[in-house]
N, C-alpha and C positions, 0 to 999 in steps of 0.2 A: 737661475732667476731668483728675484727676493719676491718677499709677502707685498701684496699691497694693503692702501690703507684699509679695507678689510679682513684682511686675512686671506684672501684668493693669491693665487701665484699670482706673479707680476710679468708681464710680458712687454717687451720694446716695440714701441709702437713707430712706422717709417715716416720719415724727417719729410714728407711733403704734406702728411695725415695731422702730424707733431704740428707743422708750420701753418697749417690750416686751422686749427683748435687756438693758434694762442692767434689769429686774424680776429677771428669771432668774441676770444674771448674782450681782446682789445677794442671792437668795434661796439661791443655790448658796455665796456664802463665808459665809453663816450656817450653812448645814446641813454645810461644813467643820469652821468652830468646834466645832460641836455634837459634831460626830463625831469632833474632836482630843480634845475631854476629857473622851465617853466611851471613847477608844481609850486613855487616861491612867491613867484607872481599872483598866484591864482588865491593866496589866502584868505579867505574869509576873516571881515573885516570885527566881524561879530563870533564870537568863540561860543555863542550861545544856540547859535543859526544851524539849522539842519545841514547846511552844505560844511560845516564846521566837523561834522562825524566825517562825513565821506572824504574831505581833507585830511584829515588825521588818519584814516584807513589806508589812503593812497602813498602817505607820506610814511609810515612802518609800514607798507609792503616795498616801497623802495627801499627801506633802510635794509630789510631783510635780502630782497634781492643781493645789495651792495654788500653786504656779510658774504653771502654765497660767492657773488663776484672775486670779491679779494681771497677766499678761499681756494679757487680755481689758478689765480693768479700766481699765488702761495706755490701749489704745487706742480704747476706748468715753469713755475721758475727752477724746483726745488729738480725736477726731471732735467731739467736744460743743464743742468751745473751738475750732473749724475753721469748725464751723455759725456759731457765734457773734461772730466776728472779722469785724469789718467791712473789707468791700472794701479792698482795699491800692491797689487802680486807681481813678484818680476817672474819674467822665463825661466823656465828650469832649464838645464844643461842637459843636452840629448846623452845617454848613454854611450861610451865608446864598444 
């Protein structure tokens, strides 16, 4: 097994457990979109307006989220193409 991204062993995780993480993950940067352009909509008209902080608080924590997102994405891709890479070691030759 290799290191993971912190230094723990790395363990294969099974392709229904795999398949289920990158559903969520997929279903979570739709419900970002959804949620970037109704937070678009909702802009205070006046930048000087109280509802103007809590708009810019709401809008970097979605950006943050979306960083995280695309990071999850990142390595659920980087796993999928790991799983799929054929062996770089060939068979050794049994002993006669």
């Amino acid at each position: 097994m290799g290191r993971g991204v912190l230094g723990e062993e790395a363990h294969m995780m099974d392709v229904p457990r795999f398949l289920e993480l990158v559903v969520h993950v997929k279903l979570a940067s739709e419900a970002m979109i959804a949620a970037a352009r109704n937070l678009a909509v909702l802009q205070p008209s006046d930048p000087t307006a109280a509802e103007a902080l809590a708009w810019v608080r709401a809008v970097d924590g979605l950006s943050a989220m979306n960083l995280e997102l695309g990071s999850m994405e990142r390595i659920l891709r980087s796993a999928t193409r790991a799983t799929h890479r054929p062996s770089a070691r060939r068979p050794r030759a049994l002993a006669s």
